[in-house]
N, CA, C and O atoms as CSV, one atom per row, in Angstrom:
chain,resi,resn,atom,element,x,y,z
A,1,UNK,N,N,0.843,-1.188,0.000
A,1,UNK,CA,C,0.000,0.000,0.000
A,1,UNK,C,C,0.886,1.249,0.000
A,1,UNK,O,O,2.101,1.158,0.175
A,2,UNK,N,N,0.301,2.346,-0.187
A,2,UNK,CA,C,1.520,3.310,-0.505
A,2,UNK,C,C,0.919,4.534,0.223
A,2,UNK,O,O,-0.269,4.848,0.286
A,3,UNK,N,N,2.285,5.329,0.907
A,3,UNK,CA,C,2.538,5.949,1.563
A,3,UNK,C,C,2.164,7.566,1.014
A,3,UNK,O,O,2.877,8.089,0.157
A,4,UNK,N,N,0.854,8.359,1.661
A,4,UNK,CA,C,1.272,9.703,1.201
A,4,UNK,C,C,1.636,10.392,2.324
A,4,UNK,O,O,1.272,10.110,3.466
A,5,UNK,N,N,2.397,11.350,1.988
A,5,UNK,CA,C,2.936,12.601,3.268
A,5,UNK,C,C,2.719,13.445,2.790
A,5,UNK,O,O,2.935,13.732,1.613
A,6,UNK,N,N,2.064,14.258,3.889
A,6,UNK,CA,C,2.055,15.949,3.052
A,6,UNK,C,C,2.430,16.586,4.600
A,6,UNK,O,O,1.944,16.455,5.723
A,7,UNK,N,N,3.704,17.436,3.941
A,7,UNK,CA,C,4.583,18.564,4.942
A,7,UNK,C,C,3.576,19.808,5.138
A,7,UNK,O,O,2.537,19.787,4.479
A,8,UNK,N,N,3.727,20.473,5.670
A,8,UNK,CA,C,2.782,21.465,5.759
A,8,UNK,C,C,3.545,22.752,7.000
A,8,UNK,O,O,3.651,22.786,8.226
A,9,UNK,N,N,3.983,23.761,5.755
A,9,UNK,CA,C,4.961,24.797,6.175
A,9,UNK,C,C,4.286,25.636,6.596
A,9,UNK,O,O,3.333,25.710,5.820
A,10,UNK,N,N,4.154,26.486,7.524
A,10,UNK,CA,C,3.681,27.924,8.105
A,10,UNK,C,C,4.531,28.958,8.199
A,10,UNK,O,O,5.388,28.761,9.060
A,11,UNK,N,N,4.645,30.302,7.467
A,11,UNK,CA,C,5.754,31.119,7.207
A,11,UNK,C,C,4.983,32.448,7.946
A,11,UNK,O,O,3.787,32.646,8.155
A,12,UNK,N,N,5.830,33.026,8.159
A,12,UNK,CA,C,5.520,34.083,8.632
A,12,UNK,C,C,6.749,35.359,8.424
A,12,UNK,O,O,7.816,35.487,9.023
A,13,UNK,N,N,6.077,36.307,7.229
A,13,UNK,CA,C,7.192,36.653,6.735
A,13,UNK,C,C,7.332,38.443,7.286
A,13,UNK,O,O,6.970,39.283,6.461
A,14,UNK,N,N,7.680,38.775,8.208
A,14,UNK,CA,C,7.487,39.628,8.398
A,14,UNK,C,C,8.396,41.256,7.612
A,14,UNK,O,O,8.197,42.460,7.770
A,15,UNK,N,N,9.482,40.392,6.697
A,15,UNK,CA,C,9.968,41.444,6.216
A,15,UNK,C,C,9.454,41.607,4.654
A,15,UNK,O,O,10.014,42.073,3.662
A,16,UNK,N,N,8.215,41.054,4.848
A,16,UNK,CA,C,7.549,41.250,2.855
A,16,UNK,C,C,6.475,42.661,3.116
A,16,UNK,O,O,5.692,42.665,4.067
A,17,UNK,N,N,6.560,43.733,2.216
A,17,UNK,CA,C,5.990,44.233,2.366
A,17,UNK,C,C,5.062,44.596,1.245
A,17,UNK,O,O,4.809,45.774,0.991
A,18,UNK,N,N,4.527,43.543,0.540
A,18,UNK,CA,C,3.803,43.432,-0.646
A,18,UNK,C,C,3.693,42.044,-0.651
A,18,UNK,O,O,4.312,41.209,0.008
A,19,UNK,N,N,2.468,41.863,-1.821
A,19,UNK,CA,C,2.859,40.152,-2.271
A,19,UNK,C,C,3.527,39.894,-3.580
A,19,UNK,O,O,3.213,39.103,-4.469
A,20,UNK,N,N,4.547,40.761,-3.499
A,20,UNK,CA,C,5.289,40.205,-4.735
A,20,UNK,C,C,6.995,39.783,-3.783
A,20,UNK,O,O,7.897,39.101,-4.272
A,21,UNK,N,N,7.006,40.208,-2.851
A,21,UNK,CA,C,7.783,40.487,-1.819
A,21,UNK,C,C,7.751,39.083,-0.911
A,21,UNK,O,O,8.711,38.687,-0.249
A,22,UNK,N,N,6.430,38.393,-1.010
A,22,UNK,CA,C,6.285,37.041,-0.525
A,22,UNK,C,C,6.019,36.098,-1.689
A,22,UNK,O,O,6.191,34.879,-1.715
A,23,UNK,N,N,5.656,36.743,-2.459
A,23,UNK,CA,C,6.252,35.760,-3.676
A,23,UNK,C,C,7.346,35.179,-3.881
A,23,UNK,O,O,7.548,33.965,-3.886
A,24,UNK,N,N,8.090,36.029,-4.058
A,24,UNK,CA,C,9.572,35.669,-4.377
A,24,UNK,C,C,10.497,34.158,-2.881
A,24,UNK,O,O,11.392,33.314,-2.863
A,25,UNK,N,N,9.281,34.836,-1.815
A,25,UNK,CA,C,10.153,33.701,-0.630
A,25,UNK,C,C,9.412,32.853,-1.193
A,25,UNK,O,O,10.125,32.064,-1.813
A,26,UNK,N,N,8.117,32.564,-1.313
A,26,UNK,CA,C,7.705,30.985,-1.396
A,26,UNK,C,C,7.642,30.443,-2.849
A,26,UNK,O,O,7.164,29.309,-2.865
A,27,UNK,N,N,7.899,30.799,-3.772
A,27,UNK,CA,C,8.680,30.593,-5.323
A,27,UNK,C,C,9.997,29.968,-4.826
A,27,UNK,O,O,10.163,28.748,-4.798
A,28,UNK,N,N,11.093,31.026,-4.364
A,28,UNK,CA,C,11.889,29.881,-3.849
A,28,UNK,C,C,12.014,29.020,-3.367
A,28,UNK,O,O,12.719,28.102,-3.786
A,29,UNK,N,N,11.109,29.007,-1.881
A,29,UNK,CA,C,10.664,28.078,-1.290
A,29,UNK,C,C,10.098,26.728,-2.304
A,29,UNK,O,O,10.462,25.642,-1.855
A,30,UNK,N,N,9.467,26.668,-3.283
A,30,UNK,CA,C,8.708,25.816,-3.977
A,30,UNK,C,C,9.941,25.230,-4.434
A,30,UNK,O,O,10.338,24.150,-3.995
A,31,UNK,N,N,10.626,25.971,-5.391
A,31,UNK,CA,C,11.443,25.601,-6.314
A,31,UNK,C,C,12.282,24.822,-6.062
A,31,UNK,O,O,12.728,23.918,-6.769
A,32,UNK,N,N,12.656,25.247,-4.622
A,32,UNK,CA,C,13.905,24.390,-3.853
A,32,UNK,C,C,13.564,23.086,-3.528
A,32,UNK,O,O,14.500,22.288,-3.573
A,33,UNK,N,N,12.083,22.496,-3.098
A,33,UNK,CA,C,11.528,20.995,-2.642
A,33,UNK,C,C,11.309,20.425,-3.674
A,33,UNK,O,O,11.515,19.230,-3.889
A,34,UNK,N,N,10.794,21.354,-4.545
A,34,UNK,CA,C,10.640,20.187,-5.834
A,34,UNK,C,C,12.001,20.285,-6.209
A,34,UNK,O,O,12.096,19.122,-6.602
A,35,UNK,N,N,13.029,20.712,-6.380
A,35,UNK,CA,C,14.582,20.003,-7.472
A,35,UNK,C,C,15.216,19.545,-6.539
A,35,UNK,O,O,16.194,18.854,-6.823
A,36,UNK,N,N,14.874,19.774,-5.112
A,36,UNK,CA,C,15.756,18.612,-3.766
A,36,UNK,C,C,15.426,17.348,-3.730
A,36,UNK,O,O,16.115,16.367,-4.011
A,37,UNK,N,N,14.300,17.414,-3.359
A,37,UNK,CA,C,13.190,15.702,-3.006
A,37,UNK,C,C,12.452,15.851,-3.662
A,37,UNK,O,O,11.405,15.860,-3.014
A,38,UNK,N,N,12.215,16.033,-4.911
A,38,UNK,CA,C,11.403,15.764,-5.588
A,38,UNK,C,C,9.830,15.705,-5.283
A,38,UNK,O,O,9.062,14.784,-5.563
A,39,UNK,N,N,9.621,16.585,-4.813
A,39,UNK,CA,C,7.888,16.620,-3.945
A,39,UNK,C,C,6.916,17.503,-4.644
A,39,UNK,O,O,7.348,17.933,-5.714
A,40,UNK,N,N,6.071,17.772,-4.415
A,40,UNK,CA,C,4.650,18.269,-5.146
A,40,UNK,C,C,4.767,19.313,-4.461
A,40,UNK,O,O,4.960,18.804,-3.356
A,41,UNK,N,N,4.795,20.478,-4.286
A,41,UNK,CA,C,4.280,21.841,-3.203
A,41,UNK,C,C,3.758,22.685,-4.134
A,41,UNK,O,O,4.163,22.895,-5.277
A,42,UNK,N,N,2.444,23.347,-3.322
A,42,UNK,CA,C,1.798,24.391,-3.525
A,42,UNK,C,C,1.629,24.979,-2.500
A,42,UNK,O,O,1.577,24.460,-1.385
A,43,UNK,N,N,1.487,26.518,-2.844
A,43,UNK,CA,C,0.971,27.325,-1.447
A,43,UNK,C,C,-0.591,26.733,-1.237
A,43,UNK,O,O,-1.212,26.417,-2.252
A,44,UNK,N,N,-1.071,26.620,-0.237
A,44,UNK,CA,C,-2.440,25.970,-0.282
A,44,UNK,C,C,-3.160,27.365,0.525
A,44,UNK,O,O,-4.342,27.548,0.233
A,45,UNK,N,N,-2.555,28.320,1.478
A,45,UNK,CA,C,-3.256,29.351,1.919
A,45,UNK,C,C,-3.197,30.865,1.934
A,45,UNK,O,O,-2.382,31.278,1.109
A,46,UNK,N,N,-3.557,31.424,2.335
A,46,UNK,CA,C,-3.029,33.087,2.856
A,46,UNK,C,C,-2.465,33.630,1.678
A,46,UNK,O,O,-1.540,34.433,1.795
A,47,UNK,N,N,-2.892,33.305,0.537
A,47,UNK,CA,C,-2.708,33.738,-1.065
A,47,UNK,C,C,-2.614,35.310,-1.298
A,47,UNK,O,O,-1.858,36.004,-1.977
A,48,UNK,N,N,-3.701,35.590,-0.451
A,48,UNK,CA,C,-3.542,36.833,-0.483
A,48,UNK,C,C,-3.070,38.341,0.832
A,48,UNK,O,O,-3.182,39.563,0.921
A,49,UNK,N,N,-2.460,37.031,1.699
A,49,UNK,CA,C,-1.904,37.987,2.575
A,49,UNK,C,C,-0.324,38.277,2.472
A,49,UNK,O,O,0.303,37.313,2.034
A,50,UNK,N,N,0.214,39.073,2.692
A,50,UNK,CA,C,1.393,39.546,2.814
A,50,UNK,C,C,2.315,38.567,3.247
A,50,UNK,O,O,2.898,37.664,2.647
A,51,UNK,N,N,2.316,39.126,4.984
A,51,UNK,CA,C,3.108,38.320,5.586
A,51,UNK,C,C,2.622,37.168,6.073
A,51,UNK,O,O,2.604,37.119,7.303
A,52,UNK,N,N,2.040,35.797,5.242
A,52,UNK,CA,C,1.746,34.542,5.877
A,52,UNK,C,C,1.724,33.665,4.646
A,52,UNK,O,O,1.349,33.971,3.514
A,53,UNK,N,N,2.183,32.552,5.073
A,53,UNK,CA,C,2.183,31.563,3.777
A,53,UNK,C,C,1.555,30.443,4.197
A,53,UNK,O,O,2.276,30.156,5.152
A,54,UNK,N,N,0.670,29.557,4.157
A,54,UNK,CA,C,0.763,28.143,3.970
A,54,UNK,C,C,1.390,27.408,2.837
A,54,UNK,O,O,1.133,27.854,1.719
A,55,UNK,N,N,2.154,26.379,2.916
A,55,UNK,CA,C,3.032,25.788,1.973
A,55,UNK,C,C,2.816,24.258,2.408
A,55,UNK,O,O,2.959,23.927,3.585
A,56,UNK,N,N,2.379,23.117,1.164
A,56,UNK,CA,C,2.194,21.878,1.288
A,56,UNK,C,C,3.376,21.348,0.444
A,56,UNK,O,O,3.593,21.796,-0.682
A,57,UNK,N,N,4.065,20.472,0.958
A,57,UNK,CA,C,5.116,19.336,0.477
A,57,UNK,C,C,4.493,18.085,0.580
A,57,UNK,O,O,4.305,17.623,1.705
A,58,UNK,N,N,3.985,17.184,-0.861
A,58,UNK,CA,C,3.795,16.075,-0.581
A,58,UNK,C,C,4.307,15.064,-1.001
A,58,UNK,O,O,4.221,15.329,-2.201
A,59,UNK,N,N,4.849,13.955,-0.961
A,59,UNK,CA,C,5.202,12.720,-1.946
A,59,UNK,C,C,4.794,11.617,-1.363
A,59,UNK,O,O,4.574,11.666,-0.152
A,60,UNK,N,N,4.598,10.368,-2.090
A,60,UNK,CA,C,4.022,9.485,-2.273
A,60,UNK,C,C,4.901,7.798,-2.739
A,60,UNK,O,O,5.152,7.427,-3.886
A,61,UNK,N,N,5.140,7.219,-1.738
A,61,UNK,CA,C,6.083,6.518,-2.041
A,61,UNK,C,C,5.401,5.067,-1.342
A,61,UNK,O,O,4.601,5.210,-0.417
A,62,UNK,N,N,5.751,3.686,-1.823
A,62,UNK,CA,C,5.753,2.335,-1.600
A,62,UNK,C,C,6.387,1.891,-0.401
A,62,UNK,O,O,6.381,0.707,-0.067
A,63,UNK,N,N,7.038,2.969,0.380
A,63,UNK,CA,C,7.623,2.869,1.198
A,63,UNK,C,C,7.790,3.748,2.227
A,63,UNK,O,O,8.661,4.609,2.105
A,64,UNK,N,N,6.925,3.688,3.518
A,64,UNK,CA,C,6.642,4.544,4.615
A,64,UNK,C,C,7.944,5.047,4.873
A,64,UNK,O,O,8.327,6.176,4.564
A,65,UNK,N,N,8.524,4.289,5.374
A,65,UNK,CA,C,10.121,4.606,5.632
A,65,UNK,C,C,10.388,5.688,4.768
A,65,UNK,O,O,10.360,6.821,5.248
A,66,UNK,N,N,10.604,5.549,3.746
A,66,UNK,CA,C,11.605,6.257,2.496
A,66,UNK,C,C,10.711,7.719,2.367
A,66,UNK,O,O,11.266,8.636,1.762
A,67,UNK,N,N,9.125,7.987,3.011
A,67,UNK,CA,C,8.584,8.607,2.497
A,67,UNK,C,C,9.116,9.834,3.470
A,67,UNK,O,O,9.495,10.987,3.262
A,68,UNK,N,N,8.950,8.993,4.647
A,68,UNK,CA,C,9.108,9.855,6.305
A,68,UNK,C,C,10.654,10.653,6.037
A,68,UNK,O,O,10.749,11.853,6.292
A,69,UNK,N,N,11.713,9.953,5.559
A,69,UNK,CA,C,12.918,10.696,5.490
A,69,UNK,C,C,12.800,11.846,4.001
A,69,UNK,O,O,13.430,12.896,3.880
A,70,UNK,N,N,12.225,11.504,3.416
A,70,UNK,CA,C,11.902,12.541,2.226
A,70,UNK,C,C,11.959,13.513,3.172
A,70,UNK,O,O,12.928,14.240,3.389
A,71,UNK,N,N,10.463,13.525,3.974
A,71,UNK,CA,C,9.867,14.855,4.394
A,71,UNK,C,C,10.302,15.121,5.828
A,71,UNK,O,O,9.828,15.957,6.598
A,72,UNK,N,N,11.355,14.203,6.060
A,72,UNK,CA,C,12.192,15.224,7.367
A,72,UNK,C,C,13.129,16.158,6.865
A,72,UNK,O,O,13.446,17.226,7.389
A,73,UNK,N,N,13.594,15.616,5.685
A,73,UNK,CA,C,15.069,16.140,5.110
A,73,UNK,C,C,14.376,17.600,4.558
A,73,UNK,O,O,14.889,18.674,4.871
A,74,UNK,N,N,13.275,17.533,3.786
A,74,UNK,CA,C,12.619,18.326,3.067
A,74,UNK,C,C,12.202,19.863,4.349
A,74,UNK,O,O,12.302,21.087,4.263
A,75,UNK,N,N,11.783,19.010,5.302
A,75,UNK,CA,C,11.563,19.768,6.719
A,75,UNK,C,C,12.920,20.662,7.238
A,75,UNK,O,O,12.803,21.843,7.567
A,76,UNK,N,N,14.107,20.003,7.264
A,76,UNK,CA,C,15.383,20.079,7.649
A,76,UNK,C,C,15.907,21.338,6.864
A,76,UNK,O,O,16.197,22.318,7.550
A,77,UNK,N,N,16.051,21.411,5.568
A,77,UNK,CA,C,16.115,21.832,4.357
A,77,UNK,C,C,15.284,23.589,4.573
A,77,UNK,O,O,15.906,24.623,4.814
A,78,UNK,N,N,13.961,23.481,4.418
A,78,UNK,CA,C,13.019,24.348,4.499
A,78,UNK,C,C,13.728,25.252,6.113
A,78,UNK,O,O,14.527,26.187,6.161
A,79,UNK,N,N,13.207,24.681,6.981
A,79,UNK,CA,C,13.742,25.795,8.445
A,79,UNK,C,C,14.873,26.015,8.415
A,79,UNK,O,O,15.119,26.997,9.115
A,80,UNK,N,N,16.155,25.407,7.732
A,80,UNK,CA,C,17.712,26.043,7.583
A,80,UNK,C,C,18.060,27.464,6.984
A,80,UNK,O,O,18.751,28.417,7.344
A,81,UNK,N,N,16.871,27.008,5.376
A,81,UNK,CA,C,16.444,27.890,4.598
A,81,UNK,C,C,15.966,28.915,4.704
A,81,UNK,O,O,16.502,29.942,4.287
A,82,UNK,N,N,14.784,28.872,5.319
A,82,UNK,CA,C,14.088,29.988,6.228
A,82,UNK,C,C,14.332,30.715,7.046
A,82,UNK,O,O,14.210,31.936,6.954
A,83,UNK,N,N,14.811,29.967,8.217
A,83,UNK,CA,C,15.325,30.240,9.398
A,83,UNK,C,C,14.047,30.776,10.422
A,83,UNK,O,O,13.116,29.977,10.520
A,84,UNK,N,N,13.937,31.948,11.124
A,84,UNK,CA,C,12.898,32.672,11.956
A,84,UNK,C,C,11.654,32.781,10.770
A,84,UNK,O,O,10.598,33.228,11.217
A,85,UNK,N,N,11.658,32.513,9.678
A,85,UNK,CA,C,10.338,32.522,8.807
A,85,UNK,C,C,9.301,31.654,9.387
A,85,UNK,O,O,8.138,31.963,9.646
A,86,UNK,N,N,10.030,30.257,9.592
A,86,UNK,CA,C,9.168,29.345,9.594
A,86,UNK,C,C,8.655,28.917,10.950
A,86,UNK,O,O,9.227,28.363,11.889
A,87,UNK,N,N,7.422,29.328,10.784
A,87,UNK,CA,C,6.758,29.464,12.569
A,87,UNK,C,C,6.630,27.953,12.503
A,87,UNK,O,O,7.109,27.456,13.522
A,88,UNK,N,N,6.293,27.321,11.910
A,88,UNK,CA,C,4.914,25.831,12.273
A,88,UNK,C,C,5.757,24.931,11.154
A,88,UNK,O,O,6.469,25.525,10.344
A,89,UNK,N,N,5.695,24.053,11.144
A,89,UNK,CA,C,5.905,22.765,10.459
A,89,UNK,C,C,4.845,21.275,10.647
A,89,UNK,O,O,5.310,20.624,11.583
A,90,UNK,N,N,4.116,20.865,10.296
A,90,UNK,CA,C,3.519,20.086,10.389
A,90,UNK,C,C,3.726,18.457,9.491
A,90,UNK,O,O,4.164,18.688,8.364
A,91,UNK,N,N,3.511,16.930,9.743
A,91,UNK,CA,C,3.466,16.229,8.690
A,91,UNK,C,C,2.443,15.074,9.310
A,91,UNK,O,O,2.461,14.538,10.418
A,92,UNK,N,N,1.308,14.842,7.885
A,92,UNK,CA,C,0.027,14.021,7.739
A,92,UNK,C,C,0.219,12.873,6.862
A,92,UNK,O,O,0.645,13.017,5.716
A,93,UNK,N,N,0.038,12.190,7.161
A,93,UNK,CA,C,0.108,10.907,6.566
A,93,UNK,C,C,-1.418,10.105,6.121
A,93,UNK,O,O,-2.171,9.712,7.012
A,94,UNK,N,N,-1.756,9.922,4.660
A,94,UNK,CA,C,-2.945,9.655,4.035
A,94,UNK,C,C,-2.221,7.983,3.945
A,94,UNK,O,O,-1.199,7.720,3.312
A,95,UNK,N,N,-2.770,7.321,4.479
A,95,UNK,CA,C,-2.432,5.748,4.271
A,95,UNK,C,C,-3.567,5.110,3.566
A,95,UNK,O,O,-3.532,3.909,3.298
């Protein structure tokens, strides 16, 4: 049976002062999970607020194990990246 994970980033960007200004963090943000681990992300919330992002990382693998280290590394990766951005981190598992 196969494994889904979905990461689930909470940003809080307090130095954007537009949304083109938080664009640019979670564009990178995107760009970077999908060509690292290869994962699915979309912003899923706060589209139209400034300083707040929701951000989903998901992948889908045959293997719980292999899926869980995807999305720690992916986790690991993201708050290094971020740093004080990233208020919340969350991960759900659809079995």
């Amino acid at each position: 049976m196969a494994s889904i994970g979905v990461l689930t980033l909470e940003l809080r960007l307090e130095h954007a002062h537009s949304l083109k200004d938080k664009r640019h963090v979670v564009q990178g943000l995107k760009d970077r999970l999908r060509r690292k681990f290869n994962v699915a992300v979309a912003e899923i919330d706060y589209q139209d607020t400034w300083q707040r992002a929701l951000v989903a990382a998901v992948t889908v693998s045959g293997d719980h194990e292999r899926a869980a280290l995807i999305l720690q590394a992916a986790e690991r990766d993201a708050a290094q990246w971020l740093g004080g951005d990233l208020v919340d981190a969350t991960v759900e598992w659809l079995e």
